[in-house]
PyMOL Python script that loads the backbone (N, CA, C, O; Angstrom):
from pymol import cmd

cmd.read_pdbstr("""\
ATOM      1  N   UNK A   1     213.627 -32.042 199.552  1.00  0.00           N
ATOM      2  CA  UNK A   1     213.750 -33.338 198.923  1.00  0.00           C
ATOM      3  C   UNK A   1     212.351 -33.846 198.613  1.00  0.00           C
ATOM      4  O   UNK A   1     211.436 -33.690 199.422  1.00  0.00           O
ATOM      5  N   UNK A   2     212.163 -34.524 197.309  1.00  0.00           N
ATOM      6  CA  UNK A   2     210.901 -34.785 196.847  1.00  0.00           C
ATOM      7  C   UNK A   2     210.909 -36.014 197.081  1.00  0.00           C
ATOM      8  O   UNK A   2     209.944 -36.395 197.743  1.00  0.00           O
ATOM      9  N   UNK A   3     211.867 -37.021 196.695  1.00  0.00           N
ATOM     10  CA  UNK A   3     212.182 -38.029 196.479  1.00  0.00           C
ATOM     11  C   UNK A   3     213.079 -38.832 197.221  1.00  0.00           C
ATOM     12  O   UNK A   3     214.274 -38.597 197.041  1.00  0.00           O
ATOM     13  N   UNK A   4     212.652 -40.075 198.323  1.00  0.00           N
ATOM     14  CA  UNK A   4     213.592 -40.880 198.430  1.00  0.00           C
ATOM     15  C   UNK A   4     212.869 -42.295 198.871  1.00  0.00           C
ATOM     16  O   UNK A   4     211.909 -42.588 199.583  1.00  0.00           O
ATOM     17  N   UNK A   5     213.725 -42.939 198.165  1.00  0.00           N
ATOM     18  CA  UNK A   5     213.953 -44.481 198.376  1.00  0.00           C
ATOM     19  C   UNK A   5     214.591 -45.457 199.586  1.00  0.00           C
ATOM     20  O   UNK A   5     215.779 -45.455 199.909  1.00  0.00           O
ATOM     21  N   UNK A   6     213.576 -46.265 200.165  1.00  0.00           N
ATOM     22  CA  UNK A   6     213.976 -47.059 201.327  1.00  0.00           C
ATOM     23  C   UNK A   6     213.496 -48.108 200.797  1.00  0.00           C
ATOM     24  O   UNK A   6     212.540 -48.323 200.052  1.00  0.00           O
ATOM     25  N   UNK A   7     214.711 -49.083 201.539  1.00  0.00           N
ATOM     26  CA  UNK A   7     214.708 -50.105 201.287  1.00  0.00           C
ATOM     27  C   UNK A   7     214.894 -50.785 202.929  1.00  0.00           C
ATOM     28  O   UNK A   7     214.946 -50.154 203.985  1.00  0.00           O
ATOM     29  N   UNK A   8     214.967 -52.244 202.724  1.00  0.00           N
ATOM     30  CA  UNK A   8     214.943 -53.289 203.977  1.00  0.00           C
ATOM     31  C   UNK A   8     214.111 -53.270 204.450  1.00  0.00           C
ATOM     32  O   UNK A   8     214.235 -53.407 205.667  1.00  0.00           O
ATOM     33  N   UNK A   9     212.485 -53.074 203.845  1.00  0.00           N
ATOM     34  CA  UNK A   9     211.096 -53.261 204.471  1.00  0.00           C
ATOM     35  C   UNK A   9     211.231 -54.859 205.253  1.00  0.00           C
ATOM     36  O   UNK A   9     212.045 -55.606 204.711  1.00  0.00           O
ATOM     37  N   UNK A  10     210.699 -55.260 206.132  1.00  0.00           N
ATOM     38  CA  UNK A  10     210.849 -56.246 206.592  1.00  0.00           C
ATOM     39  C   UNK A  10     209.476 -56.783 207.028  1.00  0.00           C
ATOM     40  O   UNK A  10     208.647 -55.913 207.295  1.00  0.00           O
ATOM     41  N   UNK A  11     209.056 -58.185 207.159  1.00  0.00           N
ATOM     42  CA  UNK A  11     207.492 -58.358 207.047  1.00  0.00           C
ATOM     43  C   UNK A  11     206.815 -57.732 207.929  1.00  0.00           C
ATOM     44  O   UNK A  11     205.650 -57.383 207.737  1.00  0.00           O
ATOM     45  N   UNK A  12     207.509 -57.500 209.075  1.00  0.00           N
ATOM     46  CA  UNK A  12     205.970 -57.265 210.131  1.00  0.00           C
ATOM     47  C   UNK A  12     205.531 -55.417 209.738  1.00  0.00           C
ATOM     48  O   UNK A  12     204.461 -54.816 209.835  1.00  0.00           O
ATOM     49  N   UNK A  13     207.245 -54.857 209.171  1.00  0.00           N
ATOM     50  CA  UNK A  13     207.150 -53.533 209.107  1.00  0.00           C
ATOM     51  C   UNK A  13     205.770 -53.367 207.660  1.00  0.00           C
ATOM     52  O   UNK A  13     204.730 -52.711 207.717  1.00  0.00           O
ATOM     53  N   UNK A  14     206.177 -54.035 206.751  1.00  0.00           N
ATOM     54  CA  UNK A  14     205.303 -53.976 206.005  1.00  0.00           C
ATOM     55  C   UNK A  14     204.132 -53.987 206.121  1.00  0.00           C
ATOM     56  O   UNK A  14     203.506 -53.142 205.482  1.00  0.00           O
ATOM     57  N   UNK A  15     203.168 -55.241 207.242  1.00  0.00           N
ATOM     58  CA  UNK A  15     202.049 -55.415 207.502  1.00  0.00           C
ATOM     59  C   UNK A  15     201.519 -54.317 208.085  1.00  0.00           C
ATOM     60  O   UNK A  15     200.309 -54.095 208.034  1.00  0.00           O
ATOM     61  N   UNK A  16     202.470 -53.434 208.765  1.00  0.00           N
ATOM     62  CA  UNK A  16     201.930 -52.329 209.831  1.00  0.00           C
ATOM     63  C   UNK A  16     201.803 -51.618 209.007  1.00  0.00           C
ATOM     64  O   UNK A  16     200.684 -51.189 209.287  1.00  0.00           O
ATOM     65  N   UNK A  17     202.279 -50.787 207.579  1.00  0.00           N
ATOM     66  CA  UNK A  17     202.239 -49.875 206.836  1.00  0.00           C
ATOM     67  C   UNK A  17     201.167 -50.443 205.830  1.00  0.00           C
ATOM     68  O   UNK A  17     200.852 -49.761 204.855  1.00  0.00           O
ATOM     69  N   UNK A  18     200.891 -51.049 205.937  1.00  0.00           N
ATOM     70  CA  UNK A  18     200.070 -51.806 204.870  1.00  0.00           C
ATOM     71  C   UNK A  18     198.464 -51.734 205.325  1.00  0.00           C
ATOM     72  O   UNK A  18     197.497 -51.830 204.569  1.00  0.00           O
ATOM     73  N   UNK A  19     198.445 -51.482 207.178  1.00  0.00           N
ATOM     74  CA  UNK A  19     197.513 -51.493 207.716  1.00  0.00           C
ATOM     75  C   UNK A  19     196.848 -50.245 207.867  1.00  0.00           C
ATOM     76  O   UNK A  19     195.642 -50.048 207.719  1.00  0.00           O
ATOM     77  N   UNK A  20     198.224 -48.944 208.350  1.00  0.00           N
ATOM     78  CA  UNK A  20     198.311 -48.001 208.663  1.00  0.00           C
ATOM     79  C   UNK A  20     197.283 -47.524 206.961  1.00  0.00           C
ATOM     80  O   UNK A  20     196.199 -46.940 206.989  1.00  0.00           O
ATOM     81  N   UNK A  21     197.741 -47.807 206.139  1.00  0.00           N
ATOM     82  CA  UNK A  21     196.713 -47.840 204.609  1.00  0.00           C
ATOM     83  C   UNK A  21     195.568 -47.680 204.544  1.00  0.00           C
ATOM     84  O   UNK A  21     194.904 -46.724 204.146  1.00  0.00           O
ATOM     85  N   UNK A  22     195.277 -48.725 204.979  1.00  0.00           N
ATOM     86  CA  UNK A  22     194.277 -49.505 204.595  1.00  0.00           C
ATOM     87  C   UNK A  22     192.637 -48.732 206.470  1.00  0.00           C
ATOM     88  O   UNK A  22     191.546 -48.180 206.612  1.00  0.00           O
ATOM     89  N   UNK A  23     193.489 -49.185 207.062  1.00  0.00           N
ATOM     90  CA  UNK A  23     193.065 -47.949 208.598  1.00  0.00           C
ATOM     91  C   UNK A  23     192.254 -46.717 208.300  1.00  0.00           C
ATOM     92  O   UNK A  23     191.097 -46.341 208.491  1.00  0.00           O
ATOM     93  N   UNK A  24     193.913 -46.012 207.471  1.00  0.00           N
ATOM     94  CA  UNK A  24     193.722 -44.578 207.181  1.00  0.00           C
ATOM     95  C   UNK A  24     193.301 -44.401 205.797  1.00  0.00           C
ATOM     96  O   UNK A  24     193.825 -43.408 205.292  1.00  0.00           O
ATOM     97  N   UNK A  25     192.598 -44.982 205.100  1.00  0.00           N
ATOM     98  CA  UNK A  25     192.226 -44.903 203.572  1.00  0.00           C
ATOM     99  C   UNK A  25     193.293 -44.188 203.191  1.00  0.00           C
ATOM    100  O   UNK A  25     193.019 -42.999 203.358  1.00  0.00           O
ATOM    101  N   UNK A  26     194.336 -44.320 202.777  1.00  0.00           N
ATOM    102  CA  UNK A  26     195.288 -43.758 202.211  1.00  0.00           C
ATOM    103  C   UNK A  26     196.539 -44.683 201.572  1.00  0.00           C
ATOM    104  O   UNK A  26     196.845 -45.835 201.880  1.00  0.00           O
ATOM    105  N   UNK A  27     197.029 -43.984 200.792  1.00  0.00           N
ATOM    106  CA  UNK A  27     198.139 -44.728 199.595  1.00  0.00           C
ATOM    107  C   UNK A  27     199.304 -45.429 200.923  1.00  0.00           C
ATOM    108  O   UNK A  27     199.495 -45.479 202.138  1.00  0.00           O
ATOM    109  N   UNK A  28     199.754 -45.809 199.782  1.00  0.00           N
ATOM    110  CA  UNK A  28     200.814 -47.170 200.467  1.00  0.00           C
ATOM    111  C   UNK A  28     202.463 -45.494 201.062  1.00  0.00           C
ATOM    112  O   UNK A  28     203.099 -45.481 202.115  1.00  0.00           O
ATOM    113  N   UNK A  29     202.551 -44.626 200.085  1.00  0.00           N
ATOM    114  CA  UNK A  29     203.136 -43.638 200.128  1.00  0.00           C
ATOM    115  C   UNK A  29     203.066 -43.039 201.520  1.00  0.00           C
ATOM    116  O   UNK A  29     203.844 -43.101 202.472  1.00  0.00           O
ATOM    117  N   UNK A  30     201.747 -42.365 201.325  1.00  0.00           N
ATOM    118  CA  UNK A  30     200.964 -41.401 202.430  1.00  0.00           C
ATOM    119  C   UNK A  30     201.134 -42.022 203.598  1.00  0.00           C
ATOM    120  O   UNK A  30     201.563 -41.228 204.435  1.00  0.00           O
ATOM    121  N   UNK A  31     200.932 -43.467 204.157  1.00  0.00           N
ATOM    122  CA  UNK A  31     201.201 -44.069 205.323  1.00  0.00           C
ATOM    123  C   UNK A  31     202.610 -44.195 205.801  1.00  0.00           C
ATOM    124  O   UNK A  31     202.843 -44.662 206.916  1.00  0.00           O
ATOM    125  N   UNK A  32     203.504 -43.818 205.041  1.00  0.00           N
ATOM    126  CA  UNK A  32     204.675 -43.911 204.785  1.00  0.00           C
ATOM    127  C   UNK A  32     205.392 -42.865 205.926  1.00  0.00           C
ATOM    128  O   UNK A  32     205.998 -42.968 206.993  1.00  0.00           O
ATOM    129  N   UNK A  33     204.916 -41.764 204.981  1.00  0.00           N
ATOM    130  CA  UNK A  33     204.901 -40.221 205.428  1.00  0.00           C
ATOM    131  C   UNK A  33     204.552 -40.249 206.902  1.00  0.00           C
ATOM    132  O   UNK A  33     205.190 -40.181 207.953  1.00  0.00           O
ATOM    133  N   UNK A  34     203.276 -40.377 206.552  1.00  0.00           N
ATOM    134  CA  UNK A  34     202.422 -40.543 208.099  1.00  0.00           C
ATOM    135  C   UNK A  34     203.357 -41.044 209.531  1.00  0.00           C
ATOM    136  O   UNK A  34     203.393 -40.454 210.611  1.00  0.00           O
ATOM    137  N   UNK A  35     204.111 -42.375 209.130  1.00  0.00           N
ATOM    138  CA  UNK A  35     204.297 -43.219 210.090  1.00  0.00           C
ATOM    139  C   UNK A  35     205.838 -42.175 210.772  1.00  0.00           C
ATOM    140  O   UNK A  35     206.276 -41.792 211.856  1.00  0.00           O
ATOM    141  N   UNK A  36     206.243 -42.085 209.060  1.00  0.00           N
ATOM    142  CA  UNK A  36     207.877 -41.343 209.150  1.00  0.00           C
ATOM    143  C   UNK A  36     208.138 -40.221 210.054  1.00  0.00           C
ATOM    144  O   UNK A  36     209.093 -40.082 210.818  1.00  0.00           O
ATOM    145  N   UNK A  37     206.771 -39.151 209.776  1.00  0.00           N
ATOM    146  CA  UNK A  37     206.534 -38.012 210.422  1.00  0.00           C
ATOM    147  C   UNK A  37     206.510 -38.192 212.092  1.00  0.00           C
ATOM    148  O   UNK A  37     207.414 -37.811 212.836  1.00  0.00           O
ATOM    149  N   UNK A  38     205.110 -38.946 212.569  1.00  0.00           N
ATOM    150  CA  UNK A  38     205.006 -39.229 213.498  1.00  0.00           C
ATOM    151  C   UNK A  38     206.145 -40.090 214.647  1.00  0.00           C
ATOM    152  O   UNK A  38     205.962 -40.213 215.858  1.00  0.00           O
ATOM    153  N   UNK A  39     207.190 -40.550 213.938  1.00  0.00           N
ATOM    154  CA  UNK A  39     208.215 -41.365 214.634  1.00  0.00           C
ATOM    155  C   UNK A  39     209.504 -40.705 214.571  1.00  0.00           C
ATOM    156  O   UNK A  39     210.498 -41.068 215.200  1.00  0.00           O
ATOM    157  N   UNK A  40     209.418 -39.473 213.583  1.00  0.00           N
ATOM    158  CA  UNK A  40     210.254 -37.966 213.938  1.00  0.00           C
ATOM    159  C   UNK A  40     209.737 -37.126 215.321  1.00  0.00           C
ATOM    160  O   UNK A  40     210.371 -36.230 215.879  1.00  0.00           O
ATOM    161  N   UNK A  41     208.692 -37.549 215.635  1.00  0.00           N
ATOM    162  CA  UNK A  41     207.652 -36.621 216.414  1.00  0.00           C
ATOM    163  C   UNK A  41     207.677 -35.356 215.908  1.00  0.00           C
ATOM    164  O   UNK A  41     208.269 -34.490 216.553  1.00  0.00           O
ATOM    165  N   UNK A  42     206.911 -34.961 214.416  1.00  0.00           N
ATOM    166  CA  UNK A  42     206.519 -34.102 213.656  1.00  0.00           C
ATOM    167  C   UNK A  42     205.137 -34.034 213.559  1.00  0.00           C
ATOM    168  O   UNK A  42     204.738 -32.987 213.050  1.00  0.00           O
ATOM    169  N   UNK A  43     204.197 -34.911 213.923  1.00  0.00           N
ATOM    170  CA  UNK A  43     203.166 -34.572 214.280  1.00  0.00           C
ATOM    171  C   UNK A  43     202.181 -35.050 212.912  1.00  0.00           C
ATOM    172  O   UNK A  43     202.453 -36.125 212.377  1.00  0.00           O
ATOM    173  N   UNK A  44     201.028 -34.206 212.372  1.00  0.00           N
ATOM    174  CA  UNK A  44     200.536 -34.502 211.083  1.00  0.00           C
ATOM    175  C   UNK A  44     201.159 -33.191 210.372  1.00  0.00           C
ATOM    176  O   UNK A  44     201.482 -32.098 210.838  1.00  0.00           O
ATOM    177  N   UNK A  45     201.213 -33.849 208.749  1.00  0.00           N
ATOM    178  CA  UNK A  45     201.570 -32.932 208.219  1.00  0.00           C
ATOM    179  C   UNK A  45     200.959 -31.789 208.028  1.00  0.00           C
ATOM    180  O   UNK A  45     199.789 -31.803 208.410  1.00  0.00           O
ATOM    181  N   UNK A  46     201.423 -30.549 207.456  1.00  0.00           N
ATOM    182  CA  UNK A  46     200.694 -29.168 207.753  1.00  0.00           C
ATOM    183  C   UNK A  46     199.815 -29.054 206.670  1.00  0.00           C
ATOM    184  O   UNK A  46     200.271 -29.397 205.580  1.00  0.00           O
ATOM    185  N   UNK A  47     198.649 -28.649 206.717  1.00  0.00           N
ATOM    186  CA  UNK A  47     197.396 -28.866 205.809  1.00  0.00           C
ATOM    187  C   UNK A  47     197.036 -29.947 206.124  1.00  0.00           C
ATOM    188  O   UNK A  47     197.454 -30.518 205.117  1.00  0.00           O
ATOM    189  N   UNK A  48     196.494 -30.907 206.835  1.00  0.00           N
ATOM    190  CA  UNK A  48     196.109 -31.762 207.072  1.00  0.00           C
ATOM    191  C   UNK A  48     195.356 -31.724 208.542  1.00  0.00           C
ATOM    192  O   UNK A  48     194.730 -32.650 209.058  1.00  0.00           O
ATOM    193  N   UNK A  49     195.520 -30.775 208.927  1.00  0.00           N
ATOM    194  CA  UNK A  49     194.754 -30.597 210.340  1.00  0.00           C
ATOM    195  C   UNK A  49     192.905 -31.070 210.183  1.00  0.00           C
ATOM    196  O   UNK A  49     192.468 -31.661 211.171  1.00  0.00           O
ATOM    197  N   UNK A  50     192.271 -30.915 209.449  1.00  0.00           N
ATOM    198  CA  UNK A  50     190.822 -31.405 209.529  1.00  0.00           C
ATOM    199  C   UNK A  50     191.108 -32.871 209.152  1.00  0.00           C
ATOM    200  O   UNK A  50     190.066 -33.452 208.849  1.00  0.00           O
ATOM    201  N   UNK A  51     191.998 -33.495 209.093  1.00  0.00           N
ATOM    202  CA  UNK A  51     191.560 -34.929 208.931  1.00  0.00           C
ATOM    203  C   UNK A  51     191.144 -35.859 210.072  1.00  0.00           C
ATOM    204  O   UNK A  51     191.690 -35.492 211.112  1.00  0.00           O
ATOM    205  N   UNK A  52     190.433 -36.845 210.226  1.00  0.00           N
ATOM    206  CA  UNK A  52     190.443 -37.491 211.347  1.00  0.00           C
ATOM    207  C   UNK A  52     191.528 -38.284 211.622  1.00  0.00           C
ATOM    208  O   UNK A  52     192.001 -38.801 210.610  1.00  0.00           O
ATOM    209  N   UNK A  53     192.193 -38.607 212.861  1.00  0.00           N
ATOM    210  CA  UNK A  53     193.258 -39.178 213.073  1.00  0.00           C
ATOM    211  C   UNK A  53     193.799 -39.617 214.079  1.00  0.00           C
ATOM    212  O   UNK A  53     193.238 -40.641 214.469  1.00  0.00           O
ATOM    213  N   UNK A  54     194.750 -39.269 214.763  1.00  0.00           N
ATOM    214  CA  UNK A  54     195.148 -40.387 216.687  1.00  0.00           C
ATOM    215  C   UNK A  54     195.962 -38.462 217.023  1.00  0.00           C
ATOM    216  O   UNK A  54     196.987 -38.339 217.693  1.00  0.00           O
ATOM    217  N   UNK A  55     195.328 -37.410 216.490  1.00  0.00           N
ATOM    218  CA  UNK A  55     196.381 -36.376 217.254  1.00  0.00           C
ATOM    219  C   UNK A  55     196.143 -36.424 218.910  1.00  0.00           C
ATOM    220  O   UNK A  55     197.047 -36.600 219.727  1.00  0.00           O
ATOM    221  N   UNK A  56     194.657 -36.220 219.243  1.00  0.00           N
ATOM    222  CA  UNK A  56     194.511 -36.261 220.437  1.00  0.00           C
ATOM    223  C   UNK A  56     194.356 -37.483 221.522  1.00  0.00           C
ATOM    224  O   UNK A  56     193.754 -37.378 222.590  1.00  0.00           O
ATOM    225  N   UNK A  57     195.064 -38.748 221.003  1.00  0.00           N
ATOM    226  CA  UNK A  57     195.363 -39.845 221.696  1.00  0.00           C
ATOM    227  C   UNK A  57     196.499 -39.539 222.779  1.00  0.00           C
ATOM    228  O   UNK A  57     196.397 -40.401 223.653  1.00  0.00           O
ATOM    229  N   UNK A  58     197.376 -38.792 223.022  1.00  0.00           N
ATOM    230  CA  UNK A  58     198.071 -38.035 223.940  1.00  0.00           C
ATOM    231  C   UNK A  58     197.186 -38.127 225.415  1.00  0.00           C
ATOM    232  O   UNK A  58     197.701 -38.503 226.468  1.00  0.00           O
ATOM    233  N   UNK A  59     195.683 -37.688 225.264  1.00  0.00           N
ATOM    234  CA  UNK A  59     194.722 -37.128 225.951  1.00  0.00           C
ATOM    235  C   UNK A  59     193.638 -38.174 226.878  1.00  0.00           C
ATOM    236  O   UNK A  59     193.058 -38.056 227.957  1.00  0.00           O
ATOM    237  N   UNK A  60     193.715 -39.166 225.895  1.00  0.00           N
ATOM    238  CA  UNK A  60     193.276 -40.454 226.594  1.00  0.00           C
ATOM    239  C   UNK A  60     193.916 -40.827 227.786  1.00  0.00           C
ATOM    240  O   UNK A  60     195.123 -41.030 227.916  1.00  0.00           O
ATOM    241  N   UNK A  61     192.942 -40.916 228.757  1.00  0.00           N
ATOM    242  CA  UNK A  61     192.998 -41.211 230.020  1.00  0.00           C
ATOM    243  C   UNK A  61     194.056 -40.561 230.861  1.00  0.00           C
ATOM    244  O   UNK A  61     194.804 -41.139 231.649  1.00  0.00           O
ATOM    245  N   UNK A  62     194.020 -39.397 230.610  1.00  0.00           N
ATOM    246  CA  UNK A  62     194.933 -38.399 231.547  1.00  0.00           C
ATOM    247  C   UNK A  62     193.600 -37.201 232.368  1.00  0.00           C
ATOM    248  O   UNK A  62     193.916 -36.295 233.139  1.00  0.00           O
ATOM    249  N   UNK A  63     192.397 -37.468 232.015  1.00  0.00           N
ATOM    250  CA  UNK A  63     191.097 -36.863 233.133  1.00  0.00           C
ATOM    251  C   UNK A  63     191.889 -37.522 234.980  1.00  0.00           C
ATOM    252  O   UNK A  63     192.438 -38.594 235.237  1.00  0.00           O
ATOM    253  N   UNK A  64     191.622 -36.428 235.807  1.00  0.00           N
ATOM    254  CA  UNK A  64     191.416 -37.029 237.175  1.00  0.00           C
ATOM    255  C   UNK A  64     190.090 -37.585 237.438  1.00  0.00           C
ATOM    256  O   UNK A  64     189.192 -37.270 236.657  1.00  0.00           O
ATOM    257  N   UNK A  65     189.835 -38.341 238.391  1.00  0.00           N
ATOM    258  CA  UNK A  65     188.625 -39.288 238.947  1.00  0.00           C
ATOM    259  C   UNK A  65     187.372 -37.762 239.301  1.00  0.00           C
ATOM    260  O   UNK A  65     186.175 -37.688 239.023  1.00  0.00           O
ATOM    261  N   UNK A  66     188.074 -36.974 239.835  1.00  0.00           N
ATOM    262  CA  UNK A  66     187.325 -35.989 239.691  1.00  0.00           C
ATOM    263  C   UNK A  66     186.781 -34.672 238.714  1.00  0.00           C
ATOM    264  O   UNK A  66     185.913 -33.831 238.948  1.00  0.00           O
ATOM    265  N   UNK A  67     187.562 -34.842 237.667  1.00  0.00           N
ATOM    266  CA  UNK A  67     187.690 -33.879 236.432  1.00  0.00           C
ATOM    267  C   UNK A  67     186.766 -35.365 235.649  1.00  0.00           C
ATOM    268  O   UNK A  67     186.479 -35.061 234.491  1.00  0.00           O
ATOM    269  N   UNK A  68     186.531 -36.055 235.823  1.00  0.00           N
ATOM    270  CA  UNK A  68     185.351 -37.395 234.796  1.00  0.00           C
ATOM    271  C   UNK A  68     183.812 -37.069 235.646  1.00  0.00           C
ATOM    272  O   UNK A  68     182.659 -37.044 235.216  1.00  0.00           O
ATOM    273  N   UNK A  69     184.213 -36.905 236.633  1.00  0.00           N
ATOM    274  CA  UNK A  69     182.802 -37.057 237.589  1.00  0.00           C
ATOM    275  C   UNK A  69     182.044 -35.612 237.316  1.00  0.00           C
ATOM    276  O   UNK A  69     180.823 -35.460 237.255  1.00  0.00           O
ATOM    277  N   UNK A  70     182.793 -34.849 237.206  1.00  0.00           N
ATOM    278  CA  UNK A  70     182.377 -33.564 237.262  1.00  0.00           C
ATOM    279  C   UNK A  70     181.765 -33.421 235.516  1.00  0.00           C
ATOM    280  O   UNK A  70     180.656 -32.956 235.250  1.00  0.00           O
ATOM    281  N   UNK A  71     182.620 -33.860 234.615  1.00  0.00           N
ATOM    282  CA  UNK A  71     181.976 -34.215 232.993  1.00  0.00           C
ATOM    283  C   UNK A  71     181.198 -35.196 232.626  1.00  0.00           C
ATOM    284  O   UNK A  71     180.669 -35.266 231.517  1.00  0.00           O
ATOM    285  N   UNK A  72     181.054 -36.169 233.697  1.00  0.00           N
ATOM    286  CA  UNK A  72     179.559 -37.191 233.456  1.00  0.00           C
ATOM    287  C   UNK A  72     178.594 -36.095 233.971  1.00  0.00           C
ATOM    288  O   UNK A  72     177.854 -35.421 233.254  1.00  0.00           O
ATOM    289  N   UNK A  73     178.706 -36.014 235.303  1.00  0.00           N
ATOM    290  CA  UNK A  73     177.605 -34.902 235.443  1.00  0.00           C
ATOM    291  C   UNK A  73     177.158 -33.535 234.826  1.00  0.00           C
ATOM    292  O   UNK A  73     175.963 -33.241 234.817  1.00  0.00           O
ATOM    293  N   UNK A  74     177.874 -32.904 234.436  1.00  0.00           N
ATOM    294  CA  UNK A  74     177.680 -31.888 233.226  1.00  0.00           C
ATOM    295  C   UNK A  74     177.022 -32.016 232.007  1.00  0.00           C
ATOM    296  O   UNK A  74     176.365 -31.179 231.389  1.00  0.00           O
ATOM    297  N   UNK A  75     177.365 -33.530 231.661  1.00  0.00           N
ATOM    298  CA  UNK A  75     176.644 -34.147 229.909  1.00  0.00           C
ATOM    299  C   UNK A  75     175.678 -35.042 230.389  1.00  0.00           C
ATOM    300  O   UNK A  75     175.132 -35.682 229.490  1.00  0.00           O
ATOM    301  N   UNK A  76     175.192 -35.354 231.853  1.00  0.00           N
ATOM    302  CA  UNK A  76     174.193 -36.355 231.871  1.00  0.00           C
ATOM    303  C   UNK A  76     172.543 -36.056 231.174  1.00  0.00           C
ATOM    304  O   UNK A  76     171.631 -36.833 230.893  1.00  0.00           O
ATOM    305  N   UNK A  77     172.699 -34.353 231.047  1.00  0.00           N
ATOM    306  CA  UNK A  77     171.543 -34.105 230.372  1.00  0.00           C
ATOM    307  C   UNK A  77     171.076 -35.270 229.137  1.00  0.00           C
ATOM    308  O   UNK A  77     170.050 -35.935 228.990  1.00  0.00           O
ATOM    309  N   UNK A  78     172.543 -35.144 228.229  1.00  0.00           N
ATOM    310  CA  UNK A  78     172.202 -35.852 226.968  1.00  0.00           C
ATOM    311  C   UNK A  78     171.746 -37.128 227.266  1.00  0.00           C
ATOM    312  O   UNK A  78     170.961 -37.444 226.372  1.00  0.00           O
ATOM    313  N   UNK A  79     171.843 -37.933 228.007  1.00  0.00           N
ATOM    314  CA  UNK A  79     171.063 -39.314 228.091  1.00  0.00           C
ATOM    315  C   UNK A  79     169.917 -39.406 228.521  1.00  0.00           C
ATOM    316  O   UNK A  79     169.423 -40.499 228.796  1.00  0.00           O
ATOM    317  N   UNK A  80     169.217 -38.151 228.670  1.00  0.00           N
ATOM    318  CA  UNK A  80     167.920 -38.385 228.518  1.00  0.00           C
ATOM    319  C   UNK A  80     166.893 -37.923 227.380  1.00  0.00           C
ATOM    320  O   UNK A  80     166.692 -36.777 226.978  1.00  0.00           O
ATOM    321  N   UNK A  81     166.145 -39.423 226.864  1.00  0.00           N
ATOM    322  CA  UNK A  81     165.285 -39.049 225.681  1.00  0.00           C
ATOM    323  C   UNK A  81     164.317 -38.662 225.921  1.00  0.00           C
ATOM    324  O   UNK A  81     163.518 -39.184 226.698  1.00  0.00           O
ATOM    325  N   UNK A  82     164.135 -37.423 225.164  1.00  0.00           N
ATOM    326  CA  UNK A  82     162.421 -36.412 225.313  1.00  0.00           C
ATOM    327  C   UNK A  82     161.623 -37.429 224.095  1.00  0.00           C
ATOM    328  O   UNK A  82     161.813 -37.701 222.909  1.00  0.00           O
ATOM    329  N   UNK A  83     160.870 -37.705 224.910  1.00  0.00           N
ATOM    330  CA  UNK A  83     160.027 -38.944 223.844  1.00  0.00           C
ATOM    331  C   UNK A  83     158.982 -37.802 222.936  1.00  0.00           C
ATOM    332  O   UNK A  83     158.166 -38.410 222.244  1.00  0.00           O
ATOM    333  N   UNK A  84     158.901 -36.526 222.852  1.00  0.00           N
ATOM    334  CA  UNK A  84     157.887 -35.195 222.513  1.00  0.00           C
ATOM    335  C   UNK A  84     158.703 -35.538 221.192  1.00  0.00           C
ATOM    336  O   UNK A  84     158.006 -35.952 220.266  1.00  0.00           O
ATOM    337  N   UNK A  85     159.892 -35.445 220.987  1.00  0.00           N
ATOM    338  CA  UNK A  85     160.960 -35.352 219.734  1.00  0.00           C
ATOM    339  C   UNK A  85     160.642 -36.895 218.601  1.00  0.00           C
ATOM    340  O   UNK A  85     160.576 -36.824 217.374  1.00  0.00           O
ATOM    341  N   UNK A  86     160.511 -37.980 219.293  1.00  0.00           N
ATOM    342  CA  UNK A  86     160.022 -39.223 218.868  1.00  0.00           C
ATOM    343  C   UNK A  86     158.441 -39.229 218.337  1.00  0.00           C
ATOM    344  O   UNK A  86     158.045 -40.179 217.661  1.00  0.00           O
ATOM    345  N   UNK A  87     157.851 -38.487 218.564  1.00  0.00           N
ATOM    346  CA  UNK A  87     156.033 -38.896 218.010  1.00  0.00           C
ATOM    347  C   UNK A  87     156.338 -38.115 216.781  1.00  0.00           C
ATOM    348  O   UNK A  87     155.480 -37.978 215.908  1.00  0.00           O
TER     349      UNK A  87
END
""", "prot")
cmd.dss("prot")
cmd.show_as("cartoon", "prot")
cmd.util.cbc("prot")
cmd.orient("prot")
């Protein structure tokens, strides 16, 4: 199916698709899709994998207290500035 028509948009639904738009630089359509897909739990559509987007929001804040401690300490290198790189 290429084509279909919905109707009974209702205001707040609108504002959210309107946002989801405007968010995702994308057509009034495409957010459409987007929202439709994702509330099928279909995920993003296929060819679309390099876009930026919420796939790995799943992932947020599911680290243990000890699986964070162990990855601050692993990346604490990066917070330190070699001032040699700055002159």
């Amino acid at each position: 199916m290429n084509q279909l028509t919905v109707r009974g948009f209702d205001k707040e639904l609108e504002r959210r698709l309107r946002q989801v738009a405007k968010d995702r630089g994308v057509s009034l359509n495409r957010a459409a899709l987007i929202l439709l897909r994702e509330g099928a739990g279909l995920g993003a559509q296929p060819g679309t994998a390099n876009l930026v987007g919420d796939s790995l929001d799943d992932l947020i804040g599911c680290w243990s207290a000890d699986e964070d401690r162990a990855f601050r300490k692993a990346t604490e290198v990066f917070e330190t500035i070699d001032p040699r790189l700055w002159s």
